[in-house]
N, C-alpha and C positions, 0 to 999 in steps of 0.2 A: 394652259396654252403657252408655247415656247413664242420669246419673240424671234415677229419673222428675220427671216436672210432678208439681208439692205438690196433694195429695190424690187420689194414683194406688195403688189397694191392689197394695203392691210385696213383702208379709212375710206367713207363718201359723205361729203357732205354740202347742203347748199346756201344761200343766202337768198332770203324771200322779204321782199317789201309784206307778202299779205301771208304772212306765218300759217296761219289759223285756215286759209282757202289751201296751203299749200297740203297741211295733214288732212284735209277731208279727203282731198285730190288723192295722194298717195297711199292714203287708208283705206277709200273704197279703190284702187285699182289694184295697188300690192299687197293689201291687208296689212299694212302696219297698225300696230299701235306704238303711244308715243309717251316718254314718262314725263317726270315735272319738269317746268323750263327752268334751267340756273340763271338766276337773276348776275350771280356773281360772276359769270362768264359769258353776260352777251345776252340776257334767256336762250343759249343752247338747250335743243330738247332734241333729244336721241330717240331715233325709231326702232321697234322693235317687228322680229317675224318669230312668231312662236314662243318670244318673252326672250329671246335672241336678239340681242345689240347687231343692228344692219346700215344704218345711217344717221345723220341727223341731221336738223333745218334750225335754220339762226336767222333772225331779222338782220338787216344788213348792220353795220354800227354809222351813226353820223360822218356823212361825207363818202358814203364808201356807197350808196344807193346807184343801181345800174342794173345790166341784165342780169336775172337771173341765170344763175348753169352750176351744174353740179361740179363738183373740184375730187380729184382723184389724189390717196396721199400715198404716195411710196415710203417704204419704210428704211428705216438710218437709224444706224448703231449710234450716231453722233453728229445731230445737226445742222450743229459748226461746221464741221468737218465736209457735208454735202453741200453747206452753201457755198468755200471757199473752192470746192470742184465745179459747181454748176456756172461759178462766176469764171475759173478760170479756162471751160469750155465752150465760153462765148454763150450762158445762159444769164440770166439776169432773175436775181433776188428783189421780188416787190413787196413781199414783206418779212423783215429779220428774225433769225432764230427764235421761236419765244417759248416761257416754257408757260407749260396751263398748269398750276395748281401741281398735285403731284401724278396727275391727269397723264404730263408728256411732255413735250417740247417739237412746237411748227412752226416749219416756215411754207412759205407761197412763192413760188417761180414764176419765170417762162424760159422756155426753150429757146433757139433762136430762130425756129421759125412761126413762134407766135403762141403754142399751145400753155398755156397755163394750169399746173398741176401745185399738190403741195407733197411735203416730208413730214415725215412721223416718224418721231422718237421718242418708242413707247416707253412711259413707266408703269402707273397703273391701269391704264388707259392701254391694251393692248391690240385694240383695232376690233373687226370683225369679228363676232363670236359665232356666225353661220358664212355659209356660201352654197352657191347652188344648188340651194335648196328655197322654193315658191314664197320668194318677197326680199332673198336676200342676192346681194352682188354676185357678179358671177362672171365677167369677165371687162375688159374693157380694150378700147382703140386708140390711137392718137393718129387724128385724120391730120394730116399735113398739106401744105401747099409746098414746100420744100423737103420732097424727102430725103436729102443728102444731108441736108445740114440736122436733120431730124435723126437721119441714121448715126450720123456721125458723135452728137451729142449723147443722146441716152446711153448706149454700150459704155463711154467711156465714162460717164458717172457713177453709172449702177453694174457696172459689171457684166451688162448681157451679151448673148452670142446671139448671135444673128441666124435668121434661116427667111429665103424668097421661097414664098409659095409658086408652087411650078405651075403659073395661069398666065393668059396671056390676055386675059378679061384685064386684069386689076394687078395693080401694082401693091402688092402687102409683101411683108414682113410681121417674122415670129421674131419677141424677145424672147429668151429662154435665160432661166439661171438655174444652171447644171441639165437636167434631159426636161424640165418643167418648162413650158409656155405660159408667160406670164402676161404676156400684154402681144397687144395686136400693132402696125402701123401702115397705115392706107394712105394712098396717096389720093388727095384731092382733086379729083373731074372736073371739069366744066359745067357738068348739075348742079353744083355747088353756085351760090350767088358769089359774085366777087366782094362783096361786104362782110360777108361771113370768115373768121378768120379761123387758122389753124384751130383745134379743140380735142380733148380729151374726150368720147364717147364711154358714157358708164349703161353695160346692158344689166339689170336687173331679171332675177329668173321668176316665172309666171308658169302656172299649171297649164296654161290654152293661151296660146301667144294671141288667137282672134280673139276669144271673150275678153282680154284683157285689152287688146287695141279697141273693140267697140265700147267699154266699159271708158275708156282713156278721151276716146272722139265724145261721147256722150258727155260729159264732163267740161270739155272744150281746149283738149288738145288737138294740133295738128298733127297728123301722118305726112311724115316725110318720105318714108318707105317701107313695104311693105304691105303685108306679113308675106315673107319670102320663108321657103325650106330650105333646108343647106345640110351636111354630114352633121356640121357642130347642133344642129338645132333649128327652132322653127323661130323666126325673130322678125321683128319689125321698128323700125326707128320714129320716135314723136317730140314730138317739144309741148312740155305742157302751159296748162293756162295764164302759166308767167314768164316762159320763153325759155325755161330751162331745157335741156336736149338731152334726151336719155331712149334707149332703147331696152325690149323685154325679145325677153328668148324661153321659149318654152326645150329646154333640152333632151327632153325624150318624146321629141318628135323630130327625125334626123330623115334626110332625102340622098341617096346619091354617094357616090365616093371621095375619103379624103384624098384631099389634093396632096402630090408629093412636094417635096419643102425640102429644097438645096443650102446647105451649110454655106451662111458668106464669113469667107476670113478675111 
């Protein structure tokens, strides 16, 4: 597998106070399995879909305990290099280039309107070995409360070209690098609680977006939204039993026409 073009979401992974509730949780919803924890890196233990590297969950490290949420990593020829872009576009570095072993080299951001993702700079460690396909990642969002200063930020770090979806429902944006849509960004409603801040949305693909949301409730996630049909797919949004926020799209179940999407320069 070639590494990706810089600012291609290539990583997902989460921090769980209850590690061990987090893999039954994701095991029975997404059918993960999960290999040995590395004690030498945190007990990091990577999920698998089909014996396919798809994520992974880490107990949090001392002092660093809080909500759980899943973190999205965009990929970087050169770590350094996107942190000293991210800082000089009014984003803010909260944790320094580091490298893992011969694993990679990450860092952890925010944007300036609050969403917090991280940077992948693959070595051996080259990200996702599936997509879109039933357990593994398959697209993602960055819901914003500012989308200006959101738009304005990512294009000019990672390279993307912009395109507004032609709706008068919702305010999104396609990032694209070269004619590929890579990432999604919403603008945040008023549904939204005012506590809740800007975030990264990772949807996960599922065979049956309802068996998997009843499978998810059963378990003792909440449904935030949904199960909605759409062109892209059949999807619905949850937070599971330790407040992490992810959403499942069954993608071959699609409703309706895609919406036209105007180039912004």
């Amino acid at each position: 597998m070639a590494v990706q073009p810089e600012g291609t979401p290539c990583w997902a992974d989460a921090m769980f106070s209850d590690v061990e509730g987090a893999k039954s949780f994701y095991g029975d919803v997404l059918g993960w399995t999960f290999g040995e924890s590395s004690s030498e890196y945190g007990n990091y233990t990577q999920a698998y879909a089909n014996g396919k590297a798809v994520a992974a969950v880490v107990p949090p490290m001392p002092g660093q305990e809080g909500q759980s949420a899943w973190c999205l990593y965009l990929a970087s020829p050169d770590a350094a290099a996107t942190a000293a872009k991210i800082r000089s576009h009014g984003g803010e570095v909260l944790m320094d280039p580091m490298k893992v072993g011969d694993f990679g080299s990450m860092l952890i951001a925010r944007d300036p309107a609050g969403a917090v993702f991280g940077v992948w700079q693959a070595g051996r460690h080259e990200g996702f070995e599936a997509r879109a396909v039933p357990g593994a990642y398959c697209w993602a969002e960055i819901f914003t409360r500012e989308p200006e200063r959101t738009d304005a930020f990512f294009p000019a770090v990672f390279g993307y070209h912009a395109k507004q979806l032609e709706d008068s429902a919702i305010d999104f944006r396609l990032y694209d690098l070269g004619q590929d849509p890579v990432l999604g960004r919403m603008k945040m409603t008023d549904d939204f609680p005012p506590e809740v801040p800007s975030y990264v949305n990772v949807y996960f693909t599922v065979d049956d977006c309802d068996a998997a949301v009843a499978k998810a409730t059963e378990r003792g996630a909440i449904l935030r939204f949904g199960p909605m049909s759409s062109p892209f797919g059949r999807f619905a949004a949850l937070s599971d039993p330790q407040g992490a926020a992810f959403s499942v799209i069954d993608v071959g179940t699609t409703e309706g026409t895609m919406p036209g999407a105007t180039e912004v320069t």
